[in-house]
C-alpha positions in Angstrom: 20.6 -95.0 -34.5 23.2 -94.4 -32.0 25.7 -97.3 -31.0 24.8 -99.5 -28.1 28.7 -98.3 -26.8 27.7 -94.4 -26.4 24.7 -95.2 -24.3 27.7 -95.9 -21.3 30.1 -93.4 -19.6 32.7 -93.8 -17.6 33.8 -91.2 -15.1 35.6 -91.7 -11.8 33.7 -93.3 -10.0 33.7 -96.2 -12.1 36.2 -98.8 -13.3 35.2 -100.5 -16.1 31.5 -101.9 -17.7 30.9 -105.0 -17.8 29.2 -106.2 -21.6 25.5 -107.3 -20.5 26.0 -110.6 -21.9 29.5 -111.2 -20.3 26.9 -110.3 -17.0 23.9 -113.0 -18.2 27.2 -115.6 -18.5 28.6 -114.9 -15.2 25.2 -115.0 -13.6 24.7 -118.8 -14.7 28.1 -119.4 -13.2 28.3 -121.5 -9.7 30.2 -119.4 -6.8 32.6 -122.1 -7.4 32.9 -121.4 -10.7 33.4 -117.4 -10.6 35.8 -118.0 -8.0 38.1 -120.7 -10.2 37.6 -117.8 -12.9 39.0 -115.3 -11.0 41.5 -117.3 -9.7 42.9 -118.0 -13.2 43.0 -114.2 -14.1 45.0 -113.7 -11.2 47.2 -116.5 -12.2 47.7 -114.9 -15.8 48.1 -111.2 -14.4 50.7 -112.7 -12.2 52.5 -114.6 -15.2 52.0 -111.4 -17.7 53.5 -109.1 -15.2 56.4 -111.6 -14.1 57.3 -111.8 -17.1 57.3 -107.8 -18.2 58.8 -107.2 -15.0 61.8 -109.8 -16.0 61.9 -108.1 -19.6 62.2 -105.1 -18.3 65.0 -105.9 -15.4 66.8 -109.0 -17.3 69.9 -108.1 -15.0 67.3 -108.7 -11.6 67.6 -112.2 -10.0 63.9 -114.2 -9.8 63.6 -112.8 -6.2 63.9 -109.4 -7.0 61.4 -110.0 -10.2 59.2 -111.9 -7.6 59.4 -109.2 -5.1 58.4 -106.1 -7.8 55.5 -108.4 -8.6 54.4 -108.6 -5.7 54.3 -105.2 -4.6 52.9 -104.2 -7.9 50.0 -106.3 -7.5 49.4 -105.5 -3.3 50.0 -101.8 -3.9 49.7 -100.7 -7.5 52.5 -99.5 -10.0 53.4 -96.1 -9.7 
């Protein structure tokens, strides 16, 4: 019996799957309440990356950190 896992590809066009019952639990979910959910990832990608970004430039003042966050998360890392 193959694994559930194999029966999914990605390729470019696409990002990422989303686990069918992560889907069914999102679908029950109020606009309001997708949106407060997306609105705390961001929150925690912006914290994460703050603080990576201040590990990796300790010497950087909070404005520079602030400023590399930003354009990381308008523009993409390169």
């Amino acid at each position: 019996m193959k694994n559930k896992l194999t029966k999914r590809r990605l390729d470019a066009g696409q990002i990422e799957v989303v686990d069918e019952a992560v889907a069914a639990i999102l679908r029950r979910k109020t606009p309001a309440e997708r949106i407060a959910l997306t609105a705390d990832a961001h929150r925690t990608a912006r914290a994460m990356l703050t603080a990576q970004v201040g590990s990796l430039h300790p010497d950087w003042t909070a404005e520079q950190v602030r400023a590399e966050v930003v354009r990381r998360l308008t523009r993409g890392a390169n």
